[in-house]
C-alpha positions in Angstrom: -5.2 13.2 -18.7 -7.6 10.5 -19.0 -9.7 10.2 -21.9 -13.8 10.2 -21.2 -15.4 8.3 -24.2 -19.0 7.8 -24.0 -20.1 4.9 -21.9 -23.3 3.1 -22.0 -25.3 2.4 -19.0 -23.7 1.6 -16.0 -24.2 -1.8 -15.7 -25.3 -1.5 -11.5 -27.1 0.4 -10.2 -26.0 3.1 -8.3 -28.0 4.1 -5.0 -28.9 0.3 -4.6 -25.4 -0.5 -4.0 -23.6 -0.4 -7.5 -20.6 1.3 -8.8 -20.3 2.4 -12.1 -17.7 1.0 -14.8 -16.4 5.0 -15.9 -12.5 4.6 -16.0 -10.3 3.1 -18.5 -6.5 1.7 -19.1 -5.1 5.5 -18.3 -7.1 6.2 -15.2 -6.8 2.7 -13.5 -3.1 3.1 -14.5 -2.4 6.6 -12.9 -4.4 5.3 -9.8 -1.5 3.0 -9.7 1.3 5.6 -9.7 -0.6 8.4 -8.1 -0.4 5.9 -5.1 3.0 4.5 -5.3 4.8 7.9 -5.7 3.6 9.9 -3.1 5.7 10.8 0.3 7.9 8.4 -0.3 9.9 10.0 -2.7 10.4 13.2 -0.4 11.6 10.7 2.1 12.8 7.4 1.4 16.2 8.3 -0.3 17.7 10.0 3.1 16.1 8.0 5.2 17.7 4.8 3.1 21.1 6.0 3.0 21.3 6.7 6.7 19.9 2.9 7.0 21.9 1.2 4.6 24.4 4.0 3.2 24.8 3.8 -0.6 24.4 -0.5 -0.4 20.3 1.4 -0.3 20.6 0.8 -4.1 20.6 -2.7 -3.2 17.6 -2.3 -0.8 15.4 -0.4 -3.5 16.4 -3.0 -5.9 15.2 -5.8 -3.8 12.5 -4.1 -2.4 10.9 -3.6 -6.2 11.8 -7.6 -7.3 9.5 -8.4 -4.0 6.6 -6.0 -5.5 7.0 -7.3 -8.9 6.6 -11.0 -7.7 3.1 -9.9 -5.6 2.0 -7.4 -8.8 2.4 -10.2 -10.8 0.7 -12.6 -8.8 -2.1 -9.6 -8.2 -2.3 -9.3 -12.2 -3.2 -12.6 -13.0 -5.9 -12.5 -10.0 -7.1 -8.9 -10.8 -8.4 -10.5 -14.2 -9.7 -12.7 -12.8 -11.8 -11.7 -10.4 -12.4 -8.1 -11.4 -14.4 -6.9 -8.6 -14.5 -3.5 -6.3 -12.0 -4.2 -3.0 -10.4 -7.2 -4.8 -7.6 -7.6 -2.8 -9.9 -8.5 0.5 -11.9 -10.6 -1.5 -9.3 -13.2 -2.8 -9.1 -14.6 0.5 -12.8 -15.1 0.8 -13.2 -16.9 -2.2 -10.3 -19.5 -1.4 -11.0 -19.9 2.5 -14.1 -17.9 3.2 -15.1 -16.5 5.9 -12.9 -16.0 8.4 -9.5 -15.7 6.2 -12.0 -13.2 4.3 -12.6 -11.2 6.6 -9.1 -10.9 8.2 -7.4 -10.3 5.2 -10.8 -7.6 4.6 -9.5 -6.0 7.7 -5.8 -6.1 6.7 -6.4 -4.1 3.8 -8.7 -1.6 5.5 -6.2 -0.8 7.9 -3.5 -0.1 5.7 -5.9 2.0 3.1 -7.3 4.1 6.1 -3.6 4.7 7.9 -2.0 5.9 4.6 -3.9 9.2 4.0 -3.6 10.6 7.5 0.2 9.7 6.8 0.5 11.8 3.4 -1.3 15.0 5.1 1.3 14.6 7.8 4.0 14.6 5.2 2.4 17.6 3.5 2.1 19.5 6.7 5.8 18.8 7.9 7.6 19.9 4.1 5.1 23.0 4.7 7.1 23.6 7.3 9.4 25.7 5.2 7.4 28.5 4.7 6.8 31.3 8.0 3.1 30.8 8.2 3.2 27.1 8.3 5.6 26.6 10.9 3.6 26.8 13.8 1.3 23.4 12.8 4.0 20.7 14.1 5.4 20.6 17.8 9.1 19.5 17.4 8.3 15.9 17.8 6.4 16.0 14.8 3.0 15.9 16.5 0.6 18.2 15.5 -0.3 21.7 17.2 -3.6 23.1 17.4 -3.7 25.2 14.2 -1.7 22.2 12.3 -4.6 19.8 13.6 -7.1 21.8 11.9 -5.4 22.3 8.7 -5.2 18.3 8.5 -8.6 18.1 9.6 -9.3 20.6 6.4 -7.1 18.5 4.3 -8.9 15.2 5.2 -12.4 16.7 3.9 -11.1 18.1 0.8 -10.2 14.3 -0.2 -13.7 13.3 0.7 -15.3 16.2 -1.4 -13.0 15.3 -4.0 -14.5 11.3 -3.8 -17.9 12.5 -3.8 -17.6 14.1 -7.3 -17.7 10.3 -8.4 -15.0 8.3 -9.9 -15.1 10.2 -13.3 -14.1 13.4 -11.2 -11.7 11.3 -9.5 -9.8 10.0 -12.2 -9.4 13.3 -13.8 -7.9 15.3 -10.9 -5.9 11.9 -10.3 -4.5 12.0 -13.1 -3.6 15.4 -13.5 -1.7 15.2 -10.2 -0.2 12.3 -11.6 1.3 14.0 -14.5 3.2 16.3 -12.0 4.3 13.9 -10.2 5.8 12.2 -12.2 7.6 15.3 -14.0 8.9 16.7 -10.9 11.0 13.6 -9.6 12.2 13.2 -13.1 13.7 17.1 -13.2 15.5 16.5 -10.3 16.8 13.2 -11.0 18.5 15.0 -15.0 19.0 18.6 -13.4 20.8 17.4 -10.4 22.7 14.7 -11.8 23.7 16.9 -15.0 25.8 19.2 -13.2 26.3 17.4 -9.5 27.0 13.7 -10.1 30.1 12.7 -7.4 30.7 8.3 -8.0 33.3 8.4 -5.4 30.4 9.1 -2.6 29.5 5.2 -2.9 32.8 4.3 -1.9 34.4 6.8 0.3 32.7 5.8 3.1 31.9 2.2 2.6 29.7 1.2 -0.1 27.7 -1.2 3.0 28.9 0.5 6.5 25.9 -1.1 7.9 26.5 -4.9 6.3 23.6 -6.9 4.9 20.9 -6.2 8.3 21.5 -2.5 7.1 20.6 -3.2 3.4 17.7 -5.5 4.5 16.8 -3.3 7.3 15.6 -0.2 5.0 13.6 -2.1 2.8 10.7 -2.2 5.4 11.8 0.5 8.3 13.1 3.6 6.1 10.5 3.7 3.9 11.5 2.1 0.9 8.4 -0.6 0.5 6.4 1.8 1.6 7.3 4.3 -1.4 6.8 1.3 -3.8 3.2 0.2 -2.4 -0.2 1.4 -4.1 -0.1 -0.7 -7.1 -3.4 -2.5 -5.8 -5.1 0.5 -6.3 -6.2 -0.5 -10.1 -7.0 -3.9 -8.4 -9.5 -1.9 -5.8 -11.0 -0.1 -8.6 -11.8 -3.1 -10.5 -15.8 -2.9 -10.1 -15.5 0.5 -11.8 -12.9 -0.1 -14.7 -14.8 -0.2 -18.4 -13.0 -2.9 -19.4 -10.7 -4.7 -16.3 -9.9 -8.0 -18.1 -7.8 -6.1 -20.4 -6.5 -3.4 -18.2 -6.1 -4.7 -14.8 -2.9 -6.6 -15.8 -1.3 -4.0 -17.8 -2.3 -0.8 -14.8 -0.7 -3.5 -12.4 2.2 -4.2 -14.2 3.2 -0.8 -15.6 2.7 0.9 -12.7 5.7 -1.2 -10.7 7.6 -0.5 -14.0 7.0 2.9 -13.9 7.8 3.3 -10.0 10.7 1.2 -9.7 12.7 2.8 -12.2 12.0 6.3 -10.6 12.7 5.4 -7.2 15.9 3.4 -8.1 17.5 6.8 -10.3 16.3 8.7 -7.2 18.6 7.0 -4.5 21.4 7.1 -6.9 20.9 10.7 -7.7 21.0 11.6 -4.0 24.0 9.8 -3.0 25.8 10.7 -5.9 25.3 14.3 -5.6 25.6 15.3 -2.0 29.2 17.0 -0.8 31.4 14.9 1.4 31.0 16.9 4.1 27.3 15.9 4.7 28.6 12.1 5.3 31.8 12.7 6.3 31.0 11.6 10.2 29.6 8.5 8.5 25.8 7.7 6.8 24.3 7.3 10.1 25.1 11.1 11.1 24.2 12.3 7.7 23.6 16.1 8.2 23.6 19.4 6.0 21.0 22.3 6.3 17.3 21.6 5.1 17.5 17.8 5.7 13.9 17.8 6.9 13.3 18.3 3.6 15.8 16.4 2.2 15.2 17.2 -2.0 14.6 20.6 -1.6 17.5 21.1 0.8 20.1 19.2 -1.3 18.8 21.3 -4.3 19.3 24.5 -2.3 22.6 23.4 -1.4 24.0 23.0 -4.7 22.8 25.6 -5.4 19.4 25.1 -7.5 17.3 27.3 -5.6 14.2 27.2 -7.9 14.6 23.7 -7.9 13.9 23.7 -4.4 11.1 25.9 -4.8 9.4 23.5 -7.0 10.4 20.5 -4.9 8.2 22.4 -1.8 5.0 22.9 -4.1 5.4 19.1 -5.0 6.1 18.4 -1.5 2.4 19.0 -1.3 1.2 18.1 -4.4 2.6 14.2 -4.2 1.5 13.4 -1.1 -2.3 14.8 -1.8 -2.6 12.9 -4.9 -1.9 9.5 -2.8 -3.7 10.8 0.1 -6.7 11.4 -2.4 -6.6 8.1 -4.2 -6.2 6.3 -0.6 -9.6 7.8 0.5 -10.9 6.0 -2.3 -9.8 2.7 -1.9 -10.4 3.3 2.0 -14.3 3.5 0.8 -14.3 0.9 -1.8 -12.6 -1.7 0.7 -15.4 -1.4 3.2 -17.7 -1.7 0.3 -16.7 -4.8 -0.2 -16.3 -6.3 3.2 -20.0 -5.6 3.3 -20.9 -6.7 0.0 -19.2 -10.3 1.8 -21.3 -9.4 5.0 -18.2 -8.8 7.5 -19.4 -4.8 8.0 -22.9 -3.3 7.9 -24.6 -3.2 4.6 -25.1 0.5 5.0 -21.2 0.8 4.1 -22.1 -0.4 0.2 -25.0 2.1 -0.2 -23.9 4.0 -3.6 -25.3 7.8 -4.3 -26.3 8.8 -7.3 -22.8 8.8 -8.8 -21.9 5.6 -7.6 -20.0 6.2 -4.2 -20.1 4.6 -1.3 -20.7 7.6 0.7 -20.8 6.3 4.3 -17.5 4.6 3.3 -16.5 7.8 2.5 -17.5 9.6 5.8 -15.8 6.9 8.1 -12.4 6.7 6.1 -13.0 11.0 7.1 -14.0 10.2 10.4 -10.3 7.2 10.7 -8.1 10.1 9.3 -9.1 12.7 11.4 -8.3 9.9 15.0 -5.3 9.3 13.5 -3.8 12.7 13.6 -4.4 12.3 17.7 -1.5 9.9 18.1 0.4 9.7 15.1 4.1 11.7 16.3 6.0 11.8 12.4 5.8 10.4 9.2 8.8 7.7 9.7 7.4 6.2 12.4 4.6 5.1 10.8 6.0 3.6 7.8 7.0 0.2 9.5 3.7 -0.4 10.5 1.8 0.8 7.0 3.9 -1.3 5.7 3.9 -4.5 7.3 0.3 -4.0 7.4 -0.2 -3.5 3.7 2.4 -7.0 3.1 0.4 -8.8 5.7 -2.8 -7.7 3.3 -0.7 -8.4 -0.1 0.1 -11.9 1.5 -3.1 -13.1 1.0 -2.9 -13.0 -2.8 -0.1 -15.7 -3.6 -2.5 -18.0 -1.0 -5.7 -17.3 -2.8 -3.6 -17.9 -6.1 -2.2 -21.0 -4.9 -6.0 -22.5 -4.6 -7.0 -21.5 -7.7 -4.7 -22.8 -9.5 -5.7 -26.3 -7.9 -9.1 -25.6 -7.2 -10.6 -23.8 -10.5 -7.8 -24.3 -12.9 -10.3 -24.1 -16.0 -11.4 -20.6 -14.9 -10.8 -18.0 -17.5 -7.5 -16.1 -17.1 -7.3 -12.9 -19.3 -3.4 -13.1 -17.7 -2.0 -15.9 -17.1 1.3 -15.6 -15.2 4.4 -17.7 -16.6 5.4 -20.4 -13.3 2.9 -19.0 -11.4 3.2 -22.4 -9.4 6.5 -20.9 -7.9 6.1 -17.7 -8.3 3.1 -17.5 -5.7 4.8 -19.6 -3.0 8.2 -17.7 -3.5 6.2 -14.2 -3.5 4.3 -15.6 -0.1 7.5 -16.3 1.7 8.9 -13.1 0.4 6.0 -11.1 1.7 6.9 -12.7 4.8 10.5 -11.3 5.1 9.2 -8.1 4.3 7.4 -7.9 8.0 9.9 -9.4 9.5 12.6 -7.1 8.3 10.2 -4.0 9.9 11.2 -5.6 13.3 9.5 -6.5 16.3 8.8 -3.4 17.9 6.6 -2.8 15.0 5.2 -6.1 14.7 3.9 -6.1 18.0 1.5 -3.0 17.4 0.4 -4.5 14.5 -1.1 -7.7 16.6 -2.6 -5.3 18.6 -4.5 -3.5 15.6 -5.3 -6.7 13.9 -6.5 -7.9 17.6 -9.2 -5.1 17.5 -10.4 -5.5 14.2 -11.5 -9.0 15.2 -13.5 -7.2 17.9 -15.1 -4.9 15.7 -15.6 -7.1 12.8 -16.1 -10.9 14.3 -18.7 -8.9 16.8 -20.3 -7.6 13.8 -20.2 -11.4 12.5 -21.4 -12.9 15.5 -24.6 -10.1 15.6 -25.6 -11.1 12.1 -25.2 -14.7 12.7 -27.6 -14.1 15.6 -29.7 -11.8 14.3 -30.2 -14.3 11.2 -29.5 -11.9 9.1 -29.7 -13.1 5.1 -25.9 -11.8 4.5 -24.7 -13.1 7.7 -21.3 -14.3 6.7 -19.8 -18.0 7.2 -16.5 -18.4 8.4 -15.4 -21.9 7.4 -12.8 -22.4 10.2 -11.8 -25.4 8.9 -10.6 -23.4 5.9 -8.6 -21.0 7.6 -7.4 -23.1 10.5 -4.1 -22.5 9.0 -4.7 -18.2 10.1 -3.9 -18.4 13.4 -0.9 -20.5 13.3 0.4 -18.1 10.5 -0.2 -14.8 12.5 1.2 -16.3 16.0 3.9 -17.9 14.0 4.8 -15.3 12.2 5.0 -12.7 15.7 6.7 -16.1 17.7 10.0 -15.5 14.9 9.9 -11.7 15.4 10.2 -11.5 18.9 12.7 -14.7 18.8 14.7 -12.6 15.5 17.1 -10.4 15.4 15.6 -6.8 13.9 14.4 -5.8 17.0 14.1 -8.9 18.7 15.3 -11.6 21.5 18.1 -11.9 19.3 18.4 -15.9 19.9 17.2 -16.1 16.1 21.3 -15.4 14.2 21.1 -12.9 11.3 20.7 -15.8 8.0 19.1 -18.4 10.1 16.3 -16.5 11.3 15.7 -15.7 7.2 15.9 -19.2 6.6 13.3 -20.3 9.5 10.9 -17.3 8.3 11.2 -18.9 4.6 10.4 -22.5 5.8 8.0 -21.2 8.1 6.1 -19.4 5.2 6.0 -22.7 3.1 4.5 -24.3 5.4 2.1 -21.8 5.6 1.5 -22.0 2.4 0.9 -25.6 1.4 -1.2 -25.8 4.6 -3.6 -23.4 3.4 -3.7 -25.2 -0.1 -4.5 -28.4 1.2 -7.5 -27.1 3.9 -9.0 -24.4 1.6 -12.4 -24.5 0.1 -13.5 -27.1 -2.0 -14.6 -26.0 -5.5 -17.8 -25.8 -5.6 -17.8 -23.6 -2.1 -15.4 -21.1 -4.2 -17.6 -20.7 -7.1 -20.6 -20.4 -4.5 -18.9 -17.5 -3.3 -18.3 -15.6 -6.3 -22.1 -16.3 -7.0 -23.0 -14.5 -4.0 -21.4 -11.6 -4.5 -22.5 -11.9 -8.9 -26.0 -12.0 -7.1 -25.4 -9.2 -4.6 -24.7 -7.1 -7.3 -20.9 -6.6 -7.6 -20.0 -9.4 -10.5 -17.2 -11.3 -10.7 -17.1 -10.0 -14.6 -18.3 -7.0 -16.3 
C-alpha cells in the first residue's frame, strides 16, 4: 500500500487548473506496474506461442530490451521535465507546436483506446461463468446486456478518478499487490509440478523462423503487455518529489514487468501436454483456451488455481483500465495547458482533477465498445500507437542534449548520445513489425486528430486567443516526411505488405530511414532560447517544469 505522510500545501491550485503533488516513490511506481500488467498477461503467452512457437522467449526478450532503451531514455527526461502529460510535452518543448501537438494526440489516442480494451478483456474471461455469457456475440463484439455492463464498468473508473489522486493511488495499489501475486502463483505452482523442457523442442523451437519471432512482438500482444511504464511519467505534476522518483518508478517498473512476463511464456510452454501442440503451434488447441491460464490450470489439474486466475481475470485488467482513465485525463490536461485543446479540459475540482478530462475519456470508452470486435485485434494498433507516441522521446532527447546541455538532470543516462537514436529506430521497428494492415488505420486516426486538434488550433489562432498555440513548421518539417515515410516502407514491407521490401532488407531501410529521421529533427528543432520559452509558458500557466 502506499504510504500517506502529511503533505504541505499543494503547491497549485486546484479549481484554477492545478494538480496537487499527493503521491510518492510507491504510488508512482505501482502506477507503473498496475499499467504494464494488466490483460496482457491473460493473453499474450498463447497468443505468442501460436505466433512464434517457443522461439516467443525470444520475442518477449527483445520486446523488453526495446522498452528498456525508451524507459531509460523517458527516465532521464521524466526528471527533467517533471510535468503532468509529460510524454506529449517533450515534443513541444524541442519542436513546438505542431510536433507538440501531434505527438499530444499520439498519446491521447493510445491512453483513451486502452481502457475500453481492458473492460473488453474483463467481459470476455467473464465469460466463464453462466450469467455472463450472454454479454459477447461470438465474434467478440458485444451484445446488448454486455454493452451495458462495459458502459457500467467505464463509470466506475471515472468515479474512481474523481475521488482524487490520493484515492487513486490507494486502490491502485492495492490492485497492484494482487496482481502481481497472482501471476507469480501460477508461474511456482504450475511449474513445481508441470515443467515439460522437451515442449521447446519437439516441435521446432522457431516453426515460424525469425518473421514469426519478430512478428509477435507487436501483433500477439507482447509490447502491448510491456507498455504503461509512462504512467509515472504522466503523473509527474502530482508526484511529491519526481526528481527523485520519476527515474527509479520508470526504471523498476520495466524490471519488475519484464521478468514476470518472460517466466510467464516459459511457464506456459513448458507445462502444456503434447497433445495441445501436437498439430503444430499454429493449431494450438485444448479445452478453455479462451482463457488460456485458467484453462491450462484446469487441465492439469489445478482447479482452484483456475478459480483464482478468473477473479484476477478481472481484477488485472481493471487496475490498468483504472490507471488508463487517469492518464486519459491528465493527457488532455496538458494538451490544453500547451493550448492544442480547449482550456476547459485543464479545469481541476476541488481535489485536483481534471474533471471534464474525466468525462470525455468516459464519453471515448463508451464509442469504442461500438466497433471494437475482440481484444487481439486491437493490440496492433494500441500498440503502434503508443510506440508512435514513445518515439517522440529519444527525438526530444536528442535536442536537449545539444540544445540545453547545462539543464539540470537528476538522471543522467550513461551514452545517452546512442542510446536515443538507437531507441528511435527501434521504436520504429516496433510499428513496422505490427504490419500494414494495421498501420494504415492508424493514418487514418492520426488523420482525424489533425482535424479535431489543428481546427481547434486554427480557431484560437483566429480568435486571438492569448494561449493560441504556435506551430513552428520549420521545426517539425521533418513530421510529415517521418509519418509518410514511415507508412511508404509498410505498405512496400513484408509483414502485411507489397512484399517488394525482402525480410532483412526492409529492417535495414526502416533503421536508416529512422536515422535520418532523427538527425533531421536535431538539426531543424528549436533554438534554445524558443525551448526554454516554452517551458516558461507552461511554469507561468501554472503547471511548472519543477516542483
Amino acid at each position: 500500500m502506499v504510504s500517506v505522510d502529511p503533505i504541505p500545501k499543494a503547491k497549485e491550485n486546484p479549481g484554477a487548473g492545478g494538480l496537487r503533488r499527493d503521491v510518492g516513490l510507491i504510488g508512482l511506481m505501482w502506477a507503473s506496474v498496475g499499467s504494464i500488467i494488466g490483460s496482457g498477461w491473460l493473453y499474450g503467452a498463447q497468443k505468442a506461442v501460436v505466433v512464434a512457437g517457443p522461439a516467443a522467449v525470444v520475442s518477449w526478450v527483445i520486446g523488453a530490451v526495446a522498452i528498456v532503451l525508451l524507459a531509460l531514455v523517458h527516465a532521464e527526461l521524466g526528471g527533467m521535465f517533471p510535468v503532468a502529460g509529460g510524454t506529449a510535452r517533450y515534443p513541444h518543448y524541442a519542436f513546438g507546436g505542431l510536433a507538440g501537438m501531434s505527438f499530444g494526440w499520439f498519446s491521447w489516442l493510445q491512453a483513451a483506446t486502452v481502457a475500453p480494451i481492458e473492460v473488453e478483456a474483463m467481459i470476455g474471461y467473464a465469460g466463464h461463468w453462466s450469467w455472463a455469457r450472454g454479454f459477447q456475440h461470438s465474434d467478440g463484439t458485444l451484445t446488448t446486456d454486455g454493452f451495458l455492463v462495459a458502459v457500467f464498468l467505464m463509470a466506475v473508473f471515472v468515479a474512481v478518478n474523481f475521488f482524487g489522486v490520493r484515492a487513486l493511488a490507494h486502490t491502485n495499489s492495492a490492485a497492484t499487490w494482487w496482481k502481481i501475486a497472482v501471476p507469480l502463483v501460477a508461474i511456482f505452482v504450475i511449474a513445481a509440478g508441470h515443467f515439460h523442457p522437451g515442449n521447446f523442442t519437439s516441435e521446432g523451437f522457431a516453426p515460424f523462423g525469425a518473421k514469426g519471432v519478430l512478428s509477435a512482438i507487436s501483433s500477439s500482444g507482447i509490447i502491448f503487455a510491456l507498455l504503461g511504464f509512462e504512467q509515472a511519467i504522466q503523473l509527474a505534476g502530482e508526484s511529491r518529489d519526481p526528481k527523485r522518483d520519476l527515474p527509479r518508478a520508470t526504471l523498476g517498473s520495466v524490471a519488475i514487468g519484464a521478468v514476470v512476463y518472460v517466466l510467464l511464456q516459459v511457464v506456459f510452454i513448458a507445462a502444456l501436454p503434447h497433445s495441445a501442440f501436437a498439430d503444430g503451434w499454429a493449431k494450438l488447441n485444448y479445452a478453455g483456451i479462451s482463457g488460456p491460464w485458467a484453462g491450462l490450470a484446469t487441465l492439469v489439474g489445478l482447479g482452484w488455481l483456475s478459480a483464482v486466475l478468473y477473479l484476477d481475470a478481472v481484477i488485472s485488467p481493471g487496475g490498468t483500465g483504472l490507471i488508463y482513465t487517469t492518464a486519459t485525463s491528465r493527457i488532455s490536461f496538458g494538451l490544453a495547458r500547451n493550448g492544442y485543446a480547449p482550456k476547459v479540459f485543464a479545469h481541476t475540482d476541488r481535489r485536483g482533477v481534471p474533471w471534464f478530462g474525466l468525462i470525455m475519456s468516459f464519453v471515448t470508452g463508451v464509442v469504442c465498445f461500438l466497433p471494437f470486435p475482440s481484444w487481439q485485434e486491437l493490440v496492433g494498433f494500441i500498440t503502434s500507437a503508443s510506440v508512435l507516441m514513445y518515439a517522440g522521446a529519444p527525438l526530444a532527447y536528442g535536442v536537449f542534449a545539444d540544445r540545453l546541455p547545462h539543464h539540470e538532470r537528476p538522471y543522467r543516462l550513461p551514452g545517452g548520445r546512442w542510446v536515443s537514436p538507437g531507441s528511435f529506430a527501434v521504436a520504429n521497428l516496433i510499428i513496422y513489425w505490427a504490419g500494414w494492415d494495421t498501420l494504415w488505420r492508424l493514418g487514418v486516426a492520426i488523420v482525424i486528430g489533425y482535424v479535431l486538434l489543428g481546427g481547434y488550433a486554427w480557431y484560437a489562432v483566429r480568435a486571438g486567443l492569448p494561449d493560441a498555440p504556435r506551430l513552428d513548421w520549420k521545426a517539425a518539417q521533418w513530421l510529415p516526411a517521418y509519418l509518410l515515410g514511415l507508412g511508404l516502407i509498410s505498405w512496400q514491407g513484408g509483414f502485411g505488405g507489397q512484399g517488394h521490401l525482402g525480410l532483412w532488407w526492409d529492417m535495414l531501410v526502416v533503421t536508416a530511414f529512422s536515422l535520418a529521421v532523427y538527425y533531421w529533427a536535431k538539426a531543424s528543432a528549436s533554438r534554445p532560447e524558443e525551448i526554454e520559452r516554452s517551458i516558461e509558458e507552461v511554469t507561468v500557466a501554472g503547471a511548472p517544469a519543477h516542483p
